[in-house]
Structures are given as structure tokens and as C-alpha cells.
C-alpha positions in Angstrom: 0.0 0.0 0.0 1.5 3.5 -1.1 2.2 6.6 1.2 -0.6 8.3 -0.9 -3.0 5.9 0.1 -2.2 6.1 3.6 -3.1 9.8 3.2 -6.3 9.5 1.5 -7.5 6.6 3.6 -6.0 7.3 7.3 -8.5 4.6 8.7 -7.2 2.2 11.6 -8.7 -0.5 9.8 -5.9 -0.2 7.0 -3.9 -2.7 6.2 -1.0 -3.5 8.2 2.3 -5.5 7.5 3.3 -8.2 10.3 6.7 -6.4 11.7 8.3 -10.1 11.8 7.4 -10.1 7.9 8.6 -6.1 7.8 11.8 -6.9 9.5 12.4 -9.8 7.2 11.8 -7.2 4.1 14.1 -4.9 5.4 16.8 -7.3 6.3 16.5 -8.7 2.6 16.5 -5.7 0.9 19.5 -4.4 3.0 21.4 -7.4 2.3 20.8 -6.8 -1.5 22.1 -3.3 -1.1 25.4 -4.4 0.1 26.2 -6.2 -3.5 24.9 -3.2 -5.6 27.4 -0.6 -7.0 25.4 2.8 -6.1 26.0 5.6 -8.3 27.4 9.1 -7.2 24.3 10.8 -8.4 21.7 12.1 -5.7 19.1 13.9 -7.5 17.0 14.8 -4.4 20.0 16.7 -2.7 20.8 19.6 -3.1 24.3 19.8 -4.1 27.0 17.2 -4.5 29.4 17.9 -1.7 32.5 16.3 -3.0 34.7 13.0 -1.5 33.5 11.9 2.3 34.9 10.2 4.4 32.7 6.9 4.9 34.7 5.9 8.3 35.6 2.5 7.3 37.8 2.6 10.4 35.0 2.9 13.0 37.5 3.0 15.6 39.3 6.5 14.5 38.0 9.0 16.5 37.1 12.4 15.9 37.9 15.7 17.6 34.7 16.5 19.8 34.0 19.0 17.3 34.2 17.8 14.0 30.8 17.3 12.7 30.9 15.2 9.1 27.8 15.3 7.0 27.0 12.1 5.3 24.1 11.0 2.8 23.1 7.0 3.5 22.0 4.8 1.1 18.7 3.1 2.5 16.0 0.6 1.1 14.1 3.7 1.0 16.0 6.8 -0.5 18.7 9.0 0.8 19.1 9.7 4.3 21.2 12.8 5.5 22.8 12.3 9.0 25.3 14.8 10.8 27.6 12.8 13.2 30.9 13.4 15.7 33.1 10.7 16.7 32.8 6.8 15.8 31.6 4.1 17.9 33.7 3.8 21.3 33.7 0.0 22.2 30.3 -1.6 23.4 29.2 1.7 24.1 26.0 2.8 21.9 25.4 5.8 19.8 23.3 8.6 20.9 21.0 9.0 17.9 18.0 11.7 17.4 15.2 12.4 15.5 13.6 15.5 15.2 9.5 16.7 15.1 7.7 17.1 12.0 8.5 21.2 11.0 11.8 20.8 12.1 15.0 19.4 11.5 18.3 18.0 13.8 20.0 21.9 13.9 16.1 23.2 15.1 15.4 20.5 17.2 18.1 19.7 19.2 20.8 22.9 18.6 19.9 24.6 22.3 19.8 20.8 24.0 23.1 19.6 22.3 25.0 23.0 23.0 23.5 22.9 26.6 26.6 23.0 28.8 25.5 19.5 30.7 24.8 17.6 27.8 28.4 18.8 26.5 30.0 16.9 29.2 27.6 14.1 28.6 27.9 13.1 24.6 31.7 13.6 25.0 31.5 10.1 26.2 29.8 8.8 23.1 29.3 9.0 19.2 26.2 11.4 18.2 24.3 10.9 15.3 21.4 13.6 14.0 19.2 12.1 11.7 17.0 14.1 9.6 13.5 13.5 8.0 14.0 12.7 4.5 14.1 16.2 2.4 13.9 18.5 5.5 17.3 19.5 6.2 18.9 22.7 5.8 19.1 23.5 2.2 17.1 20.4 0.5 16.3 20.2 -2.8 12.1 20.4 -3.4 10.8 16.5 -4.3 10.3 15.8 -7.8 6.4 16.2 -8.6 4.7 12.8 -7.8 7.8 11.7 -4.9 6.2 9.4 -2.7 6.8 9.8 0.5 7.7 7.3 3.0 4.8 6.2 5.0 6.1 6.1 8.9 7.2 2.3 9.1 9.7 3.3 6.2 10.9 6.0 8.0 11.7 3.5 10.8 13.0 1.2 8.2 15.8 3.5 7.1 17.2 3.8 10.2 18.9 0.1 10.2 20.9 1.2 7.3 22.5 4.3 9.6 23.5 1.8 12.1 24.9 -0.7 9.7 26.8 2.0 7.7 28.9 3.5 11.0 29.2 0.5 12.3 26.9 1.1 15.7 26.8 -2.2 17.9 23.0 -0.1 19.0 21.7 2.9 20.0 20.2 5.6 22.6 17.5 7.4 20.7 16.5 10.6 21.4 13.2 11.6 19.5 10.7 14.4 19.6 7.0 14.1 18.4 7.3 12.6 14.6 10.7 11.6 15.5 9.6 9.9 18.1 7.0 8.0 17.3 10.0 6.6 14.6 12.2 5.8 16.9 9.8 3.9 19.1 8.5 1.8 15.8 12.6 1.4 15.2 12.7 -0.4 18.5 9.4 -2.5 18.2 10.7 -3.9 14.4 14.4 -3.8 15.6 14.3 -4.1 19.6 18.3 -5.7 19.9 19.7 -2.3 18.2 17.8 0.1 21.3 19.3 0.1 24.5 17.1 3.2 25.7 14.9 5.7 24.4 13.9 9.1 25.2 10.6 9.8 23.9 9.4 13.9 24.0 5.7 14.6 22.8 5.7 11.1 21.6 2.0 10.1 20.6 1.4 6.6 19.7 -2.2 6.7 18.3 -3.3 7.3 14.8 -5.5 10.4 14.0 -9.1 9.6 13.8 -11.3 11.3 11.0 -12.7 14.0 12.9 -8.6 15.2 13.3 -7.9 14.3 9.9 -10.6 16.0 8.6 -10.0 19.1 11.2 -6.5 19.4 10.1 -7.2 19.1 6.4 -9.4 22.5 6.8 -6.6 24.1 8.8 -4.4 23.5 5.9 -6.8 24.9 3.6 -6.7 27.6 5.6 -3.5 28.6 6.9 0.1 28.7 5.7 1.6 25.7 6.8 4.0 27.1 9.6 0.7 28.4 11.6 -0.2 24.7 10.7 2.5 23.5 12.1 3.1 25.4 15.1 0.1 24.3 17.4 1.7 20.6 16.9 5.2 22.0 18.4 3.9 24.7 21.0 1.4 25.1 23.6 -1.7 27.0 23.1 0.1 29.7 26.4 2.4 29.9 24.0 1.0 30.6 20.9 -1.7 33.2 22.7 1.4 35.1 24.3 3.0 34.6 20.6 6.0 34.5 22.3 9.6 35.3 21.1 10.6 31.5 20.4 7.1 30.8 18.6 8.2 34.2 16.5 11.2 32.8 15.5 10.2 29.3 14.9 7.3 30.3 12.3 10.1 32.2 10.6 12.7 30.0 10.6 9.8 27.1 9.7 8.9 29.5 6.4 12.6 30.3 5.5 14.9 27.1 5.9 12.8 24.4 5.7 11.7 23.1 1.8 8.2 23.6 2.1 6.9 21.2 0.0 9.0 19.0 1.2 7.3 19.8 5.0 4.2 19.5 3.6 4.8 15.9 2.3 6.1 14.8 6.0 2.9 16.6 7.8 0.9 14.8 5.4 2.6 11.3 5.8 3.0 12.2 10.1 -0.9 12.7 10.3 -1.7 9.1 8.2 -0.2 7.3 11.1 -1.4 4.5 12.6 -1.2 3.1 16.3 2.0 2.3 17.3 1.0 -1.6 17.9 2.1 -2.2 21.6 0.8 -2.8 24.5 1.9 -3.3 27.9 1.8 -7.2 29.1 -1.3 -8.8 30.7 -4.0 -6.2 28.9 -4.4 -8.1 25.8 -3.0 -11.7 24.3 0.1 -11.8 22.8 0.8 -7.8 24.1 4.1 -6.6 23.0 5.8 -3.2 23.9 9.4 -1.5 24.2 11.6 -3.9 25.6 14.5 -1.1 26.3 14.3 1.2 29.3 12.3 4.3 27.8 11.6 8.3 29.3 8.9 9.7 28.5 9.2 14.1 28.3 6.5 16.3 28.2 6.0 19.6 29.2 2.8 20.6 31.5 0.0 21.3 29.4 1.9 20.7 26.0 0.2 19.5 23.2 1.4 16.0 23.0 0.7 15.5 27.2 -2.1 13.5 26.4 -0.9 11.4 23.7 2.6 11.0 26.4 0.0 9.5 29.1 -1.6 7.1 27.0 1.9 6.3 25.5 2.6 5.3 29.7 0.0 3.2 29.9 1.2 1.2 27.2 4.7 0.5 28.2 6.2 -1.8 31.1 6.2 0.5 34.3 9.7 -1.6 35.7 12.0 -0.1 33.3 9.6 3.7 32.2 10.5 6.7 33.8 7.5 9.3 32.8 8.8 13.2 33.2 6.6 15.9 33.1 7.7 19.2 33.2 6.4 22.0 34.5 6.7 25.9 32.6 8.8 24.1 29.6 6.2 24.7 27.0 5.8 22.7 23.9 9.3 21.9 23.3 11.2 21.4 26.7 14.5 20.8 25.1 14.6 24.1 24.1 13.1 25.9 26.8 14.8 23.5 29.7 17.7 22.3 28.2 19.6 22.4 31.9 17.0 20.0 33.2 16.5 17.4 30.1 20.4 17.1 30.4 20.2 16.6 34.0 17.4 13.7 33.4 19.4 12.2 31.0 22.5 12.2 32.7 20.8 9.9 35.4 18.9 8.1 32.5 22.1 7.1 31.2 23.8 6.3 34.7 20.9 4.1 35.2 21.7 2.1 32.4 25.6 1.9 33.9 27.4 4.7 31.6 28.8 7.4 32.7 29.3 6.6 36.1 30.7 9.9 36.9 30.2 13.1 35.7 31.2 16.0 36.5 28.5 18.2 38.3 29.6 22.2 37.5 26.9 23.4 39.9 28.3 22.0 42.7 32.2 21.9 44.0 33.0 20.2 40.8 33.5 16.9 42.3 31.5 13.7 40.4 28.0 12.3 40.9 27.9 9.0 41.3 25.8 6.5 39.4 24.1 5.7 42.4 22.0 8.9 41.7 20.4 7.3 39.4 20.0 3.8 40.8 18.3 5.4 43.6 15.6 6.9 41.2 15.1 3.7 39.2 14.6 1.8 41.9 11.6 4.4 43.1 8.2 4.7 41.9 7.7 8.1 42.4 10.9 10.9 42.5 10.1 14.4 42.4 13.0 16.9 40.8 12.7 20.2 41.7 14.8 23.5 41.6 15.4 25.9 44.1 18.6 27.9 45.4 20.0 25.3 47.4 22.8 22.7 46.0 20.3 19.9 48.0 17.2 21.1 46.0 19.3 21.3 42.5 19.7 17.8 42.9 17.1 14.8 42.8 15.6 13.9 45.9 12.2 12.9 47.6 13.3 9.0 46.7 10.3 7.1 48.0 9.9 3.5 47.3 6.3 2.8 47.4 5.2 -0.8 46.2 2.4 -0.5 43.5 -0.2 -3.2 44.0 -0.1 -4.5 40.5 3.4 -2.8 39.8 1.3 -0.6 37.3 2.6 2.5 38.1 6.0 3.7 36.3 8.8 6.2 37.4 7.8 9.6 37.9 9.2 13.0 38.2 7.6 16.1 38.2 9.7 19.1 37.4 9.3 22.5 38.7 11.6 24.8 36.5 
């Protein structure tokens, strides 16, 4: 069934692929890849950029700042990832996906250049992905370019971690890219160690939203479109400085038809098929440890709470943060690096990291075993060094063992 289809017809009763048969397609067609002889020509970018380095040598690394554009091969078209460094023994990559209207440099710029998450990705390779056709400077699709649907999306990713070598990855994702990144890890669970899911929304619009959104678009120009799927309504009724900037750096550097065709494929999703052991026969969800972001009264909080529900509640820590708006790794980037720093301890990296707020001595992992060992932590901020830290670590034994990790976050 074509992307096109999946646009005209976004009923849940479509047909679906079996992601055992999916994962045997993509496997296959990867496999195939390996014995073709690609040509240099790229026709949907928008410049050839010359001889890159393809890293053959996964263990060179990289100084912490070299970034190296490359543009991957997949079963599905041309991918363009930015990376630093190359894989560091068993240690996975850090690899993000960005919302639908955005790209990596929008999306993740203010959280990557935070001063915490500096010290953090030192200790690993990072990988941006973006969407197919919405980085800086793309080329407009050819008329009649079919899009890939949101399983393809997910499928391209394989061939990222095959080409640099990744033994897996920590996905970061936000809204669309999320929702990738979480049907990565259902198709392809032994490649995710851990995700972090912001604004992540695992249902399938209904036709009341479909229709609702086809008027809008009818309507408006696409960044106003856009905009009330990345900010909060507070935010878009004070039209704040960031929502300013965002609609005009939406309308000036990303292709808009291009956008278009990636809103169009993001709102013919379908569920996300998991759900969390014991509520239905055969129930299958993420396997990895997973945190869930969302800002209070975002858009996507909703969506985040029914995404909980789905998951297992031994290995999901749900974060809600307050006064962070529609995109809290731009508005709190202190904090998110903060929560993924203990994130990342809990999984046993990084067992100490430096802590610049305090007397520059490290924090050790047991931080964050602490917290995954709770059911409910609260973070919150104030002027002390105690209250910068997290605390208020009370184990308290769920009946069922229903509930998952919480923290609320007072910024």
C-alpha cells in the first residue's frame, strides 16, 4: 500500500504488514544493497558535496567538534545524517530524531550545545538524523515523490547503524521523531538500548482530526499549521519570542513542499501496535528502558500519558515538566540534560560526571539507581545545592506494579 493511500484513507482499519514479515523485508533488501554498486548521483539533494569520508575505520575518533555530514544509502531513499566521533567499544550511539516542522539543527541545537549535555555526549558518538528532504538547504521532491509512509521512516534507520558501524543505539526523539524511533525499536528491539521519547503520541489520527486538520491546511500557511503541533496554546496566545522565530525560521529554511509531504505522511499514522503485558493476548511493547518528556499542558501531554499506559512500568520513567512549554529541550535544556544524565547512569554509563553546579566533584551512578529503583521521585529547583539535585526518593510498592517512574519538574 503507497504513502498516498495512507493519506487519503487514514482509517485504523488499514492494512498493516506483520513487523516479523517487515523486518524480514528490510533485512533482505539491505542485504541486497550491500552487492549493488550505487551511483554518485543524488538527484533529491541539493548539491554534490564532494569525496566523504565513509569511516571504514569505526574505531578513529574524531575531535569533539568535527561534525561530518553524510548521505546514506537506504532501502528507502537517501538519508542525511550529521555525526561526531565513531563508535567507542560496546558503548551505543546517541542517535536523534527530530519533530515534523523541524529538522536536527532546530530541534536539538539549544539541547546539544546545553553545557551538561556537553560533558555528557563527550563520552559517546552522536548521530542527527534528519527527515527525509527537510534538512537545511534540500532540494524540493520531484512532482509525484512518494513519500515514506512512517514504518519506512523507521526502516531507514537500520541502514545508519549498519553503515557507522553502531553495535545499538540511545534514541532521542521528539513528536514525529519519536514516534519513529519507538516503531525502530518495536521492528528492531536488539539495536535500542534506551529511548527518550518527547511529545511522543502513539495513536493514529481519527477522521474528525484528519478532517480538522485538512481545513486548517486549507486555511492557513503551513508554519501556523504546524506550530500548534510543536507549542502550547500559552504559547502561541502570548505569541512568544521562540514561537516568532520558529514560524520564521519554519517559512525560511525548511523546503516547504518537502514539509508538507512529511505533515501529510505524520498525520496518516497508525497506532503504534504495543501494549503493555497482561492487557491483551500476545501484548508486545518496548523492551528497552524508555523516558517519557512532556511539558505541562503541551500538546502532545495527552498522547505522552496514553503512551505510559502502554509501556512496562519496571523499566519507564514518565517526566513531566512544568513551565517548559511545547518543546522542553529548548526551553529547559539544563534540566532534560540533568534527566538524561541519570537516565544514562541508570543504564551503567557514565558513572561519573562532572556536576559544575556543585564543587566540581563527580555524581555517582548511584544517583540514578536510587531513582530507578523508586516509583515516584520528584525533581525540583530551588537555590540550594540539596534542591538542584534529585531527591524525595520514595519506594512505594504498586499493588499491580502498574505504576512507572515519575518525576515532576518544577523549572
Amino acid at each position: 500500500m503507497g504513502p498516498g493511500l495512507f493519506w487519503n484513507f487514514p482509517s485504523k482499519a488499514s492494512c498493516t504488514v506483520p513487523q516479523s514479515l517487515l523486518q524480514t523485508m528490510l533485512l533482505s533488501r539491505m542485504a541486497g544493497m550491500k552487492e549493488q554498486q550505487f551511483t554518485e548521483q543524488k538527484p533529491l539533494l541539493p548539491e554534490q558535496r564532494g569525496q566523504e569520508t565513509e569511516m571504514e575505520n569505526c574505531e578513529i575518533l574524531m575531535p569533539i567538534g568535527d561534525w561530518k555530514e553524510h548521505d546514506i544509502e537506504t532501502p528507502y531513499g537517501m538519508l542525511h545524517v550529521v555525526i561526531r566521533g565513531a563508535p567507542k567499544g560496546n558503548k551505543p550511539a546517541i542517535l536523534t530524531y527530530h519533530d515534523v516542522g523541524l529538522n536536527h539543527k532546530l530541534c536539538f541545537n539549544s539541547f546539544f550545545h546545553n553545557e551538561d549535555m556537553q560533558e555528557i555526549t563527550k563520552h559517546f558518538v552522536v548521530c542527527h538524523v534528519d527527515a527525509p528532504g527537510q534538512q537545511i538547504g534540500a532540494s524540493q521532491m520531484p512532482q509525484g515523490y512518494q513519500y515514506p509512509n512512517m514504518d519506512q521512516l523507521a526502516g531507514m534507520l537500520p541502514s545508519v547503524v549498519q553503515h557507522f558501524g553502531f553495535k545499538s543505539i540511545v534514541g532521542i526523539g521528539v513528536g514525529a521523531g519519536a514516534y519513529i524511533l519507538a516503531k525502530f525499536a518495536l521492528i528492531f528491539p536488539d539495536l535500542v538500548e534506551g529511548l527518550v521519547l518527547l511529545n511522543i503520541d502513539p495513536n493514529g489520527k481519527g477522521w474528525i482530526d484528519w478532517a480538522t486538520g485538512k481545513l486548517s491546511g486549507l486555511t492557513s500557511a503551513l508554519p501556523d499549521t504546524v506550530l500548534p503541533h510543536l507549542f502550547s496554546q500559552e504559547e502561541l496566545m502570548n505569541n512568544t519570542e521562540l514561537v516568532q522565530s520558529y514560524r520564521q525560521q519554519i517559512n525560511n529554511t525548511v523546503n516547504q513542499v518537502n514539509l508538507q509531504l512529511f505533515w501529510n505522511m505524520y498525520n496518516s499514522r497508525r497506532d503504534l501496535e504495543m501494549n503493555r503485558s497482561g492487557t491483551i493476548i500476545n501484548a508486545k511493547t518496548l523492551k528497552c528502558p524508555v523516558m517519557l518528556v512532556v511539558g505541562d499542558n503541551a500538546p502532545a501531554e495527552e498522547g505522552v500519558v496514553e503512551c505510559n499506559s502502554k509501556l512496562d512500568p519496571t523499566n519507564t520513567t514518565f517526566l513531566k515538566m512544568a513551565d517548559s512549554g511545547g518543546l522542553p529541550q529548548l526551553t529547559q535544556p539544563g534540566k532534560l540534560s540533568e534527566a538524561f544524565k541519570y537516565f544514562l547512569q541508570g543504564m551503567g554509563y557514565i558513572a561519573y560526571v562532572k556536576d559544575r553546579r556543585l564543587s566540581g566533584g563527580p555524581v555517582p551512578s548511584a544517583s540514578m539507581t536510587r531513582l530507578a529503583r523508586s516509583r515516584t521521585a520528584s525533581l525540583t529547583s530551588g537555590s540550594s545545592i540539596e534542591s538542584s539535585r534529585i531527591r524525595g526518593f520514595t519506594h512505594t510498592d504498586s499493588n499491580e506494579g502498574q505504576v512507572s517512574h515519575t518525576m515532576e519538574v518544577s523549572c
